[in-house]
N, CA, C, O and CB atoms as a CASP TS submission, in Angstrom:
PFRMAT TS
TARGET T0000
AUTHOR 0000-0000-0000
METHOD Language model
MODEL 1
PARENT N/A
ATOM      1  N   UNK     1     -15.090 -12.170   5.128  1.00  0.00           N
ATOM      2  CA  UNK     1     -14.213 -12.107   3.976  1.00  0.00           C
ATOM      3  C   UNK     1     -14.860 -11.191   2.939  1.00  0.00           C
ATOM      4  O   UNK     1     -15.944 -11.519   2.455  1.00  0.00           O
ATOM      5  CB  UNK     1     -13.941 -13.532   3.391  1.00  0.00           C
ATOM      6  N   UNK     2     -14.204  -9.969   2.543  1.00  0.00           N
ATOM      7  CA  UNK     2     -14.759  -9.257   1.266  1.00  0.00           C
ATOM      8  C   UNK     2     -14.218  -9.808   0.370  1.00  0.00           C
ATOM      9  O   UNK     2     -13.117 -10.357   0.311  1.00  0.00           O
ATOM     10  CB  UNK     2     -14.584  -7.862   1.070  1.00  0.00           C
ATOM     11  N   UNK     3     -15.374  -9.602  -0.707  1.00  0.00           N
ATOM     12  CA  UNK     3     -15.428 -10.909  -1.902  1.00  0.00           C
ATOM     13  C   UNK     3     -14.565  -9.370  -3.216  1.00  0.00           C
ATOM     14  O   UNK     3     -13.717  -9.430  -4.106  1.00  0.00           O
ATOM     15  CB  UNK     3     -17.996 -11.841  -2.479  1.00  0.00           C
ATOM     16  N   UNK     4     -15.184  -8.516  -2.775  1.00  0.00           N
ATOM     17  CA  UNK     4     -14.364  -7.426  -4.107  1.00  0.00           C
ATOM     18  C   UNK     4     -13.428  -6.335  -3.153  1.00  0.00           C
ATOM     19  O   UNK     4     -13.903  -5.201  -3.220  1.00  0.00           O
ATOM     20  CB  UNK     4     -15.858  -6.214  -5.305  1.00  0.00           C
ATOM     21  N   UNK     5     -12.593  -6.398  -2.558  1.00  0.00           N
ATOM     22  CA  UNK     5     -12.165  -5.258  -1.617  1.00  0.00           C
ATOM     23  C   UNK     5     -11.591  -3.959  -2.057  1.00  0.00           C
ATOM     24  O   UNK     5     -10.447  -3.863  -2.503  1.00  0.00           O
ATOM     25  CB  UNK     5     -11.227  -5.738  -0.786  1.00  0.00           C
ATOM     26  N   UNK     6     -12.403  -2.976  -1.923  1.00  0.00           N
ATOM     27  CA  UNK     6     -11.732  -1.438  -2.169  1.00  0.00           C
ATOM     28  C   UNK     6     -10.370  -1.058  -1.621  1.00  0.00           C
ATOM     29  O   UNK     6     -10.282  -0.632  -0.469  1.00  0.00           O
ATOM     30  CB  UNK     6     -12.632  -0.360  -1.533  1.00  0.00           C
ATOM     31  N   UNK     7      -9.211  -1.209  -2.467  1.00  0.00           N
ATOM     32  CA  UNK     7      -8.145  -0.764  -1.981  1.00  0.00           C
ATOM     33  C   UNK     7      -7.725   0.613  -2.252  1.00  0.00           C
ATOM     34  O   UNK     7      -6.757   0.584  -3.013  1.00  0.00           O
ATOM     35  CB  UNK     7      -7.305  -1.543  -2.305  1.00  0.00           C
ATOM     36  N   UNK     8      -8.037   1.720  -1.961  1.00  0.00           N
ATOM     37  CA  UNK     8      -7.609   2.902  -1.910  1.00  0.00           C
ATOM     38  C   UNK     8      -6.078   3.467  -1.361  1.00  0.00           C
ATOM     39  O   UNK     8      -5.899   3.435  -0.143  1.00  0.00           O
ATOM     40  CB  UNK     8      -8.554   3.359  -1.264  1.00  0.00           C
ATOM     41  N   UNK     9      -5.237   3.860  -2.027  1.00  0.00           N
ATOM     42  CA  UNK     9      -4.000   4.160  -2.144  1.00  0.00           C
ATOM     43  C   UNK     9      -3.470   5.851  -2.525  1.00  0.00           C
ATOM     44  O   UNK     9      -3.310   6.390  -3.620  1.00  0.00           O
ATOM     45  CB  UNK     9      -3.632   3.179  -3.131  1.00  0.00           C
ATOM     46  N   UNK    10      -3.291   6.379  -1.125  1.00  0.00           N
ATOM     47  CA  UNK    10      -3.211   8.374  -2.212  1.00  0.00           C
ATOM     48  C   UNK    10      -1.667   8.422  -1.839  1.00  0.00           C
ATOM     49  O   UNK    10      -0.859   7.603  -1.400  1.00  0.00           O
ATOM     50  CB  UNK    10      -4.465  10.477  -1.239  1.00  0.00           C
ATOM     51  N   UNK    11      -1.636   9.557  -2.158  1.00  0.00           N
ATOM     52  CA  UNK    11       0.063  10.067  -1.701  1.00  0.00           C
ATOM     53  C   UNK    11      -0.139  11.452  -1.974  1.00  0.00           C
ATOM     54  O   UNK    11      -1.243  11.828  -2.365  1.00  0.00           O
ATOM     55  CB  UNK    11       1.587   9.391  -2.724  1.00  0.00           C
ATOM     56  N   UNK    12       1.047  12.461  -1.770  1.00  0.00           N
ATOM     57  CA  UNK    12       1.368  13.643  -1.747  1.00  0.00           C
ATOM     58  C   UNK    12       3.166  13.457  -1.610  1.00  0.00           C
ATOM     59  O   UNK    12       3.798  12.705  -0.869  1.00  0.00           O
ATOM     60  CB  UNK    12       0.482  14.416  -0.534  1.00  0.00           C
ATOM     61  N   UNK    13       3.788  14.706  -2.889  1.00  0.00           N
ATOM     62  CA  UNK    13       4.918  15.216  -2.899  1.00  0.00           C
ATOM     63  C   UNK    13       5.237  16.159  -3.391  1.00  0.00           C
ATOM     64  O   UNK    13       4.664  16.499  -4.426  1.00  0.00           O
ATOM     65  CB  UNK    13       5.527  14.674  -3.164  1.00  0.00           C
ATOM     66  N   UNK    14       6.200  16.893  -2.883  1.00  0.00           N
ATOM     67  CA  UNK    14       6.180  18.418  -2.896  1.00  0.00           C
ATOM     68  C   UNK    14       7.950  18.247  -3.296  1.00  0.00           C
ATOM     69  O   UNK    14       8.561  17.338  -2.734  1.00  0.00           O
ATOM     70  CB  UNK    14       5.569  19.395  -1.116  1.00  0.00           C
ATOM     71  N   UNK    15       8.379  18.775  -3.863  1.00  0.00           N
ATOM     72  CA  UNK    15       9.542  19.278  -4.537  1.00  0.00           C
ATOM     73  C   UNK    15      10.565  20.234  -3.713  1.00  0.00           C
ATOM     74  O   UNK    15      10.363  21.445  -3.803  1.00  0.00           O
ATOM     75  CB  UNK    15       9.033  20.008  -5.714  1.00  0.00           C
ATOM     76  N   UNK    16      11.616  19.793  -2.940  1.00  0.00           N
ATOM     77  CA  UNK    16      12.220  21.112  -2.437  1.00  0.00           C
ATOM     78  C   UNK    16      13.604  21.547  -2.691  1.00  0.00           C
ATOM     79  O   UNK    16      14.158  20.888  -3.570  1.00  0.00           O
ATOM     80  CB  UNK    16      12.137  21.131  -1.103  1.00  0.00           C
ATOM     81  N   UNK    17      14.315  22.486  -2.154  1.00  0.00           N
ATOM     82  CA  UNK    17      15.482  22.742  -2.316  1.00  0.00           C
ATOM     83  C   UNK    17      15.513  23.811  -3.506  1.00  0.00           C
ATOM     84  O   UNK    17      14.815  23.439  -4.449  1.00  0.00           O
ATOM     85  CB  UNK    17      16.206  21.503  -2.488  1.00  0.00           C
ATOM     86  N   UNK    18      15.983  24.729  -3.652  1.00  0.00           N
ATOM     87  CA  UNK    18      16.316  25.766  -4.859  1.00  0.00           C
ATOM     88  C   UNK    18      16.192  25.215  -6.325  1.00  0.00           C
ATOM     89  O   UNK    18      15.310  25.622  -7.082  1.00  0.00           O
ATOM     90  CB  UNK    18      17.846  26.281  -4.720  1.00  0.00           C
ATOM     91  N   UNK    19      17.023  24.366  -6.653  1.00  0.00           N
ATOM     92  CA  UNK    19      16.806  23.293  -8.025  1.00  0.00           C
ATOM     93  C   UNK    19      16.828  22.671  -7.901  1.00  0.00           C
ATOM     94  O   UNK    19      17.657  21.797  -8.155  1.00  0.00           O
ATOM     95  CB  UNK    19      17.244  23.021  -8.964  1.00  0.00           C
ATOM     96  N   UNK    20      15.215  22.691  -7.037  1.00  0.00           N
ATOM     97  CA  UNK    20      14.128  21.451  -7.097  1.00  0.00           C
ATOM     98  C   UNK    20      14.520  20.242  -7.489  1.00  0.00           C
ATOM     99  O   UNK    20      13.853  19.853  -8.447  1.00  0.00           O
ATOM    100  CB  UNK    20      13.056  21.662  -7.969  1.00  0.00           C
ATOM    101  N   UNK    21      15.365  19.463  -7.120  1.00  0.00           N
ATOM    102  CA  UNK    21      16.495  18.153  -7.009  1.00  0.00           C
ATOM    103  C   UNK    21      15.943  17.222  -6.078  1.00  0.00           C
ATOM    104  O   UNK    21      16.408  16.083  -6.035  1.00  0.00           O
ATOM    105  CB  UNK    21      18.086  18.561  -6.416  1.00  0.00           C
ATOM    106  N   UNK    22      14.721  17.673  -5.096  1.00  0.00           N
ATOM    107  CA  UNK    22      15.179  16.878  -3.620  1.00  0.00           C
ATOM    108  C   UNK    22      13.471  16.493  -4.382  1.00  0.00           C
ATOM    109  O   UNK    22      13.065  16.772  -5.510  1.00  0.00           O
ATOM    110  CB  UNK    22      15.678  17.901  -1.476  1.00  0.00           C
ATOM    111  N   UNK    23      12.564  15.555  -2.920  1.00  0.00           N
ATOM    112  CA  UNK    23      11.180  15.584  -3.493  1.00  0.00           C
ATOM    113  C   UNK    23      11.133  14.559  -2.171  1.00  0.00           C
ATOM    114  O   UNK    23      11.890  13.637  -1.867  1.00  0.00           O
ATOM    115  CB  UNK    23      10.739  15.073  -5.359  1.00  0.00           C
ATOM    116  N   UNK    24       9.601  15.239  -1.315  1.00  0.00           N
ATOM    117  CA  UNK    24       9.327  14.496   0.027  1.00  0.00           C
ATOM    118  C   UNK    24       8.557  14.404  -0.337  1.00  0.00           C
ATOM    119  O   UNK    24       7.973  15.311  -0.930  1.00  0.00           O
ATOM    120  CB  UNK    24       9.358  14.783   1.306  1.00  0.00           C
ATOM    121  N   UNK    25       8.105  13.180  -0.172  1.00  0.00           N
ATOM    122  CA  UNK    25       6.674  12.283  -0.132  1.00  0.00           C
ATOM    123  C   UNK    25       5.818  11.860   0.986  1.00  0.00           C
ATOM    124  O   UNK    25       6.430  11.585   2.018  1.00  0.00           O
ATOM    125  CB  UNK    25       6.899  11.090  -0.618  1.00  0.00           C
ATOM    126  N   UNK    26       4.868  11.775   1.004  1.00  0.00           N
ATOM    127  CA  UNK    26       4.195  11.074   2.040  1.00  0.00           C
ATOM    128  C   UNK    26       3.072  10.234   1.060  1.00  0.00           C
ATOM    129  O   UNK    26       2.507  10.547   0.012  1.00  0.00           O
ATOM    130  CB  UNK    26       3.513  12.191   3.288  1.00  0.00           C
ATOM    131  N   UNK    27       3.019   8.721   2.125  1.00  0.00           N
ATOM    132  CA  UNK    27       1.925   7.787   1.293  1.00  0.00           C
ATOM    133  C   UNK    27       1.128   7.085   1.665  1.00  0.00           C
ATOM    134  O   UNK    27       1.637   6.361   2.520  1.00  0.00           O
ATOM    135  CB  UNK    27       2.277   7.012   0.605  1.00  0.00           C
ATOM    136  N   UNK    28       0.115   6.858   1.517  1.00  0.00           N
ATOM    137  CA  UNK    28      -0.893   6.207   2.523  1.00  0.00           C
ATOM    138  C   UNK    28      -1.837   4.523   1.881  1.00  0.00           C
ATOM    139  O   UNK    28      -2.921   4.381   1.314  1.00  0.00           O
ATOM    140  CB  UNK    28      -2.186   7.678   2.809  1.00  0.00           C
ATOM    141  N   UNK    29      -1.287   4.003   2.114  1.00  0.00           N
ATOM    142  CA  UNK    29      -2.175   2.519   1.533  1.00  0.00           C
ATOM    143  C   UNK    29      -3.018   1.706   2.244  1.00  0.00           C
ATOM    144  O   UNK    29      -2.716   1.129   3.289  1.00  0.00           O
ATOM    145  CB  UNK    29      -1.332   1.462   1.127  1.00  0.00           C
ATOM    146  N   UNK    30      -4.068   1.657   1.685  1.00  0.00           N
ATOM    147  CA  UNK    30      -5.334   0.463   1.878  1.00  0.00           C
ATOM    148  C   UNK    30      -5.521   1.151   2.809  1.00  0.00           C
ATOM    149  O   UNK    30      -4.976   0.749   3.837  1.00  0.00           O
ATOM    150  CB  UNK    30      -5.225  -1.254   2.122  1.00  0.00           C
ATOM    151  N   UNK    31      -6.519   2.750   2.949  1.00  0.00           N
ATOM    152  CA  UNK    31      -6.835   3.640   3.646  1.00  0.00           C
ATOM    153  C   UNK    31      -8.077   3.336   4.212  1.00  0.00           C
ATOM    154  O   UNK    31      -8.389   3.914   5.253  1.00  0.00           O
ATOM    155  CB  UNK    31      -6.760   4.710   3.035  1.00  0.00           C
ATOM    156  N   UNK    32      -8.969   2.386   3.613  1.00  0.00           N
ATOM    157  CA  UNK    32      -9.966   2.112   3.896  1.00  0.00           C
ATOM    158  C   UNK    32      -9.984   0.684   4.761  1.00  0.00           C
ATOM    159  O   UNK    32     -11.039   0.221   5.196  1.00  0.00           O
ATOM    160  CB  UNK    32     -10.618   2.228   2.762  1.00  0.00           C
ATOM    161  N   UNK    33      -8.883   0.142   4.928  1.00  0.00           N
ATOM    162  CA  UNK    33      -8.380  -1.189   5.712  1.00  0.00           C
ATOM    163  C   UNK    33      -9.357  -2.329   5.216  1.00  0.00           C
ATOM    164  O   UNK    33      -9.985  -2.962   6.064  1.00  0.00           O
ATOM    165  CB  UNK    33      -8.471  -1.028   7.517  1.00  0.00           C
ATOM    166  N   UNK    34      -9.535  -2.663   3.640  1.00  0.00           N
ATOM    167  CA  UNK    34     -10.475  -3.627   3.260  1.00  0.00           C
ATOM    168  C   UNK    34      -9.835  -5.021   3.131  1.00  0.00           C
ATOM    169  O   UNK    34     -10.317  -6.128   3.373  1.00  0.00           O
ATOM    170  CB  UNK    34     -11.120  -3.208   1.990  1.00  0.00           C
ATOM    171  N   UNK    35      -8.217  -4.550   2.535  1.00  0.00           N
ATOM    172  CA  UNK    35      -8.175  -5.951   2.276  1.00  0.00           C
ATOM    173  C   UNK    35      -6.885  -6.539   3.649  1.00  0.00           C
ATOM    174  O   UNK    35      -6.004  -6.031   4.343  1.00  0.00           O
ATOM    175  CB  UNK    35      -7.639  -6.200   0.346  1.00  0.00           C
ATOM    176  N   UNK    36      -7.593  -8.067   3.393  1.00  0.00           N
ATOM    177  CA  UNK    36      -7.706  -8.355   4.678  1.00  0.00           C
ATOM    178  C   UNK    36      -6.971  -9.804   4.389  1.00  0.00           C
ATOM    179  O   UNK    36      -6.905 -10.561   5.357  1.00  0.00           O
ATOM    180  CB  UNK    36      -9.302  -8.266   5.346  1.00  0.00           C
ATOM    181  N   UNK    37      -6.392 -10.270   3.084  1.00  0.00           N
ATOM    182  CA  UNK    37      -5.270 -11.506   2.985  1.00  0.00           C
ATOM    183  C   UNK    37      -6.244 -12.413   3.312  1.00  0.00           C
ATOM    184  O   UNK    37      -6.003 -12.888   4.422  1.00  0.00           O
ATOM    185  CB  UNK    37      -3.818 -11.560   4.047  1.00  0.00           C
ATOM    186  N   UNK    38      -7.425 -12.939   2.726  1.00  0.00           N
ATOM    187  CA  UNK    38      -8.214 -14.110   3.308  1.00  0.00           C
ATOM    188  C   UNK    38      -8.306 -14.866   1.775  1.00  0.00           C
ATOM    189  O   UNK    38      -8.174 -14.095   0.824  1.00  0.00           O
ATOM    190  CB  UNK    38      -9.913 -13.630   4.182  1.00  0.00           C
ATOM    191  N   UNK    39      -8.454 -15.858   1.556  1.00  0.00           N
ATOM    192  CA  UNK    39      -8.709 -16.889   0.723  1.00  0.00           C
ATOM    193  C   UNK    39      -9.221 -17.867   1.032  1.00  0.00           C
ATOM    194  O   UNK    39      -9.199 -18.201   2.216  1.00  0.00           O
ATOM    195  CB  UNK    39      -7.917 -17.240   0.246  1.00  0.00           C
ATOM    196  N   UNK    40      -9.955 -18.778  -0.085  1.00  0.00           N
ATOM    197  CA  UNK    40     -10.961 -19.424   0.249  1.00  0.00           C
ATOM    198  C   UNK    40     -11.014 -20.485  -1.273  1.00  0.00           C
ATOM    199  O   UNK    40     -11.352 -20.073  -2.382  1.00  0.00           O
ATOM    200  CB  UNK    40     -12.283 -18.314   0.658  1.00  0.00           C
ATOM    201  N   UNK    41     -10.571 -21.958  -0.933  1.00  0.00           N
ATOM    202  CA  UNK    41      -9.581 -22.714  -2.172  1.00  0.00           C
ATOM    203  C   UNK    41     -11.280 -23.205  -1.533  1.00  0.00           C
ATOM    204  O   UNK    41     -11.750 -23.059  -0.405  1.00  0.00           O
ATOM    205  CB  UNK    41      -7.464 -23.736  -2.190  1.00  0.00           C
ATOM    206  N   UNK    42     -12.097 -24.029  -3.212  1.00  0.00           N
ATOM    207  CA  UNK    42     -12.950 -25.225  -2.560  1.00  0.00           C
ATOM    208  C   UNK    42     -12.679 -26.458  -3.986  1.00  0.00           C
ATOM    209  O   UNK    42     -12.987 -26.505  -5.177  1.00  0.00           O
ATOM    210  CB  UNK    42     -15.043 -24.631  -2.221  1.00  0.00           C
ATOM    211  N   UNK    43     -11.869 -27.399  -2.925  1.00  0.00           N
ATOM    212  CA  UNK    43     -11.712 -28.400  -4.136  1.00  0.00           C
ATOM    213  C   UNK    43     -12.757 -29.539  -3.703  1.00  0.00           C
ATOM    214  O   UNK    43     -13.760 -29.413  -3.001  1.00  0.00           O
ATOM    215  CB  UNK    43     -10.001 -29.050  -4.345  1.00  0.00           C
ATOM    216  N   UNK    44     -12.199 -30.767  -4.364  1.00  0.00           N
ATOM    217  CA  UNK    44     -12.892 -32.250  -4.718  1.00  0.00           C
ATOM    218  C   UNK    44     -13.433 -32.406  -3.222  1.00  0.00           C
ATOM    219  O   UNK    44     -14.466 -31.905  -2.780  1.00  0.00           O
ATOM    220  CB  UNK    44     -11.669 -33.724  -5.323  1.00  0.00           C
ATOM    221  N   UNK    45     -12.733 -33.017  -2.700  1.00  0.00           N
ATOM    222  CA  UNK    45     -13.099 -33.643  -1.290  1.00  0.00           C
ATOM    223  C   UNK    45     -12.919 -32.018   0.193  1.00  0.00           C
ATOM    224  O   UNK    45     -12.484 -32.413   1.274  1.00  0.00           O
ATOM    225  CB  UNK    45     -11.526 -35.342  -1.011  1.00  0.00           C
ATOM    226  N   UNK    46     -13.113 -31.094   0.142  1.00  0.00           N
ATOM    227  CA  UNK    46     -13.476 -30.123   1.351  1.00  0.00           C
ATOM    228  C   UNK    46     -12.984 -28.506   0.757  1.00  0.00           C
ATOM    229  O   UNK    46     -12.475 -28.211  -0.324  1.00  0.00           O
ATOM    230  CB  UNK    46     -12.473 -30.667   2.980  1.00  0.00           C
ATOM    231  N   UNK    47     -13.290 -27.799   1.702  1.00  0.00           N
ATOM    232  CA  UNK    47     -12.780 -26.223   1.712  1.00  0.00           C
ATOM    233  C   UNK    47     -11.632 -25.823   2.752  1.00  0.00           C
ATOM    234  O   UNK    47     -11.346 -26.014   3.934  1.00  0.00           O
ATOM    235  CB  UNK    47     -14.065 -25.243   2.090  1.00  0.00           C
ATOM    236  N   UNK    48     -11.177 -25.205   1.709  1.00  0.00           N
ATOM    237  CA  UNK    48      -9.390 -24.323   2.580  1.00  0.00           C
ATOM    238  C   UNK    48      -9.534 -23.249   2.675  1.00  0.00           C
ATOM    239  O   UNK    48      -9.828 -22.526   1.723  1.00  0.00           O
ATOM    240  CB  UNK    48      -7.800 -24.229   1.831  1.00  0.00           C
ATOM    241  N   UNK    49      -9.326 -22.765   4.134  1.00  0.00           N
ATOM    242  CA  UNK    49      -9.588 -21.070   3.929  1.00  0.00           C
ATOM    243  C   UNK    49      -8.095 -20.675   4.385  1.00  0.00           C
ATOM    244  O   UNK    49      -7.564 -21.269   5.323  1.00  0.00           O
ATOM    245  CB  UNK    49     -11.042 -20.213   5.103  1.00  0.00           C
ATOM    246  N   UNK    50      -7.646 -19.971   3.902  1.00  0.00           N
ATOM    247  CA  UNK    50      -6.131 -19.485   4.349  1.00  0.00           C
ATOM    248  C   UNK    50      -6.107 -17.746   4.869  1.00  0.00           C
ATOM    249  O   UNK    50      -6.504 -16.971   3.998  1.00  0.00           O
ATOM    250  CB  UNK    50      -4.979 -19.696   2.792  1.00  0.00           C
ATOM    251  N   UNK    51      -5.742 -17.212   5.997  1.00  0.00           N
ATOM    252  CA  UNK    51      -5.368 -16.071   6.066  1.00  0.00           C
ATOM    253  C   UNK    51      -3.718 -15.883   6.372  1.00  0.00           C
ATOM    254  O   UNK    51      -2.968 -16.690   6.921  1.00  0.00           O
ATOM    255  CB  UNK    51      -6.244 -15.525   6.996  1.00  0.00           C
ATOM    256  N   UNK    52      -3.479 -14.855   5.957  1.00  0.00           N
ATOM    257  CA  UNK    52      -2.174 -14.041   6.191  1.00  0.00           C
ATOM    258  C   UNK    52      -1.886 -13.258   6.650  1.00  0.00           C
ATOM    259  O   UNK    52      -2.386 -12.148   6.471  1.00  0.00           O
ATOM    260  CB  UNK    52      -1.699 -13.692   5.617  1.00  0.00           C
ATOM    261  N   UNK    53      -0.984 -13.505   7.415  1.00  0.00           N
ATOM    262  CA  UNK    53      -0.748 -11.930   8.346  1.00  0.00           C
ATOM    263  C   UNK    53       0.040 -10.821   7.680  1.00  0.00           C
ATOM    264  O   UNK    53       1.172 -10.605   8.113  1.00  0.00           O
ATOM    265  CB  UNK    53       0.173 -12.154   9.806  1.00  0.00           C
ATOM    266  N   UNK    54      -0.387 -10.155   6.761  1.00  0.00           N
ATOM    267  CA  UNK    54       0.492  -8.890   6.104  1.00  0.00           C
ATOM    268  C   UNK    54       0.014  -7.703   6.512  1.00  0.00           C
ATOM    269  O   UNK    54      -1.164  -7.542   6.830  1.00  0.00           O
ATOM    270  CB  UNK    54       0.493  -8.786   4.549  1.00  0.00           C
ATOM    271  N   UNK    55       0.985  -6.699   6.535  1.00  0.00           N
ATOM    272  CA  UNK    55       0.942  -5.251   6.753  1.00  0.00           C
ATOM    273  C   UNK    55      -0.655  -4.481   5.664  1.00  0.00           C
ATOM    274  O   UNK    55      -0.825  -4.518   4.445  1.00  0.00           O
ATOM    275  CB  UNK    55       2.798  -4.615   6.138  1.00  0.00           C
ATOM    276  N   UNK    56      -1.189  -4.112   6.324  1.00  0.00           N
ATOM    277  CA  UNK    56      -2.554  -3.479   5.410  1.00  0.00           C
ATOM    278  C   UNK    56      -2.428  -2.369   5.384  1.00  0.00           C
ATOM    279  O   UNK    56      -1.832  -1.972   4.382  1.00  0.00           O
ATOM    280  CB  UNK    56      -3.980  -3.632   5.836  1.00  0.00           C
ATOM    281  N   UNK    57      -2.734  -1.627   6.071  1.00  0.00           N
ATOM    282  CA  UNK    57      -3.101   0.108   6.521  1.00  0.00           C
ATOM    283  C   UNK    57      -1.697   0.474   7.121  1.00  0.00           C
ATOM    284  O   UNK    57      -1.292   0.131   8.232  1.00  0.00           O
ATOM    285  CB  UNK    57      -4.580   0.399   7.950  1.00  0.00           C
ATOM    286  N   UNK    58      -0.983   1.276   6.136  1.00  0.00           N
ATOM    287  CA  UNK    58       0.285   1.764   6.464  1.00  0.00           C
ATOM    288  C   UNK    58       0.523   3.159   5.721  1.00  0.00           C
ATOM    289  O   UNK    58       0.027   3.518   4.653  1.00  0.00           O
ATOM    290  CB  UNK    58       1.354   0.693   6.088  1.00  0.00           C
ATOM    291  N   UNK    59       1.526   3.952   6.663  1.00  0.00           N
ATOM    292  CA  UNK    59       1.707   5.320   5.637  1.00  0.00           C
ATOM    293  C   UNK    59       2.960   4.980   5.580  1.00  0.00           C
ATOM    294  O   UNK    59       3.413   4.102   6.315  1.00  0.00           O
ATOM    295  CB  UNK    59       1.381   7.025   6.120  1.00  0.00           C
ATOM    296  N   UNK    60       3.727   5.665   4.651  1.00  0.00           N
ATOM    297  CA  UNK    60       5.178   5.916   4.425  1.00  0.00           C
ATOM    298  C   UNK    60       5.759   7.314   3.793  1.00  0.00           C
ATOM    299  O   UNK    60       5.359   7.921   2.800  1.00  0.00           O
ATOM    300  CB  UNK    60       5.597   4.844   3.540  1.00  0.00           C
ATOM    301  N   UNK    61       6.704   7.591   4.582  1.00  0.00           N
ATOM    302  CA  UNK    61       7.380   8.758   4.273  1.00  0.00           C
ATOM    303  C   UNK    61       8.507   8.687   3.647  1.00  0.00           C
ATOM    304  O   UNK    61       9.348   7.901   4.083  1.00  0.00           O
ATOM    305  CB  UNK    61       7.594   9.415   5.230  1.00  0.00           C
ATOM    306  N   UNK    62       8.763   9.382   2.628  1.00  0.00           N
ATOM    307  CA  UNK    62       9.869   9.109   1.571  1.00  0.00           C
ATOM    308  C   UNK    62      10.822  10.079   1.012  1.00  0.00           C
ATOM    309  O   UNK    62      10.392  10.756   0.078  1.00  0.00           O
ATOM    310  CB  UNK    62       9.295   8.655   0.496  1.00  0.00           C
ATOM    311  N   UNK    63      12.026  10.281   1.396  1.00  0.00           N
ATOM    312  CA  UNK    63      12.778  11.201   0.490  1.00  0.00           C
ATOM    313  C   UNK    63      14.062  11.053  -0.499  1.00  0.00           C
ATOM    314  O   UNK    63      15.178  10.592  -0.256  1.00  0.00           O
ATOM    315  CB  UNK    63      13.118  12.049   1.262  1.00  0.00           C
ATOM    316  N   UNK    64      13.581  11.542  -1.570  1.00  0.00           N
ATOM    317  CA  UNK    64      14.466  11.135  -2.773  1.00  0.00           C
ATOM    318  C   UNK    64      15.608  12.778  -2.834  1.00  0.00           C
ATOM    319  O   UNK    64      15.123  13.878  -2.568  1.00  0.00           O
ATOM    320  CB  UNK    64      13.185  10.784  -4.543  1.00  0.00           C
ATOM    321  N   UNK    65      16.882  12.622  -3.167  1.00  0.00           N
ATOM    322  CA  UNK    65      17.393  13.528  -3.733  1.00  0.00           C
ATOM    323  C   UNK    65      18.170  13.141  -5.059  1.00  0.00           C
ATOM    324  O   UNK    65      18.575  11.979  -5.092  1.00  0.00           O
ATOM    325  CB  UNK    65      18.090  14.112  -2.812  1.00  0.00           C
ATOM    326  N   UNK    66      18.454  13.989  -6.221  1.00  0.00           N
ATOM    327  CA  UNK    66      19.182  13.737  -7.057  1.00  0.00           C
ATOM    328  C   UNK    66      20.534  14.772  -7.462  1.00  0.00           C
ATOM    329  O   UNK    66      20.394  15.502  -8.443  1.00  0.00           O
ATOM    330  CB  UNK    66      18.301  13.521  -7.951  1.00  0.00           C
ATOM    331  N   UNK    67      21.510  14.801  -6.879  1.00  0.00           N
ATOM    332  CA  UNK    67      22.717  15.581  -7.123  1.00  0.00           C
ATOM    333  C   UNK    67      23.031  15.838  -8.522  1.00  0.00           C
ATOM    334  O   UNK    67      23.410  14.990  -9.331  1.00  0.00           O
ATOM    335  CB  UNK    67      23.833  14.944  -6.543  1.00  0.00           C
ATOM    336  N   UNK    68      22.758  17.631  -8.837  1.00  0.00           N
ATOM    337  CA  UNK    68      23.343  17.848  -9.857  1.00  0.00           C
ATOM    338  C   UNK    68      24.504  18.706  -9.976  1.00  0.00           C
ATOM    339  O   UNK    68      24.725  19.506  -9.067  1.00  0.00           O
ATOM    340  CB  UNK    68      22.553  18.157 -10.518  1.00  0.00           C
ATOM    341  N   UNK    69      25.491  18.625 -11.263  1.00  0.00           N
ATOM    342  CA  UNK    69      26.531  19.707 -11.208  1.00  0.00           C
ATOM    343  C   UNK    69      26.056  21.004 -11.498  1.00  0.00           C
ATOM    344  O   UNK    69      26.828  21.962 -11.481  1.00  0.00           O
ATOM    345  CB  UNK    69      27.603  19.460 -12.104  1.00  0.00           C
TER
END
């Protein structure tokens, strides 16, 4: 279990189309695959450790347009 986890998060987007309206992205999260959904409860009477299964290390590709007159 990392006790401080480095989550590193970049992206890149570039602008296209004539008047520059449109905009593709690309994105990349928790590049370094640290965090890892673990917890660790310690009450009165014992310890709870809980993990989760969530998406960590993922890219995403993204495109926005905005229609003008």
């Amino acid at each position: 279990m990392t006790k401080n986890p480095l989550v590193i998060n970049a992206g890149l987007s570039k602008r296209v189309f004539n008047r520059k309206n449109g905009v593709l992205a690309l994105k990349a999260y928790d590049i370094l695959k640290q965090n890892n959904f673990l917890s660790r409860k310690i009450i009165d009477n014992g310890i709870s450790d809980a993990r989760t299964n969530d998406l960590s290390r993922y890219l995403m590709i993204s495109f926005s347009w905005a229609p003008q007159k």
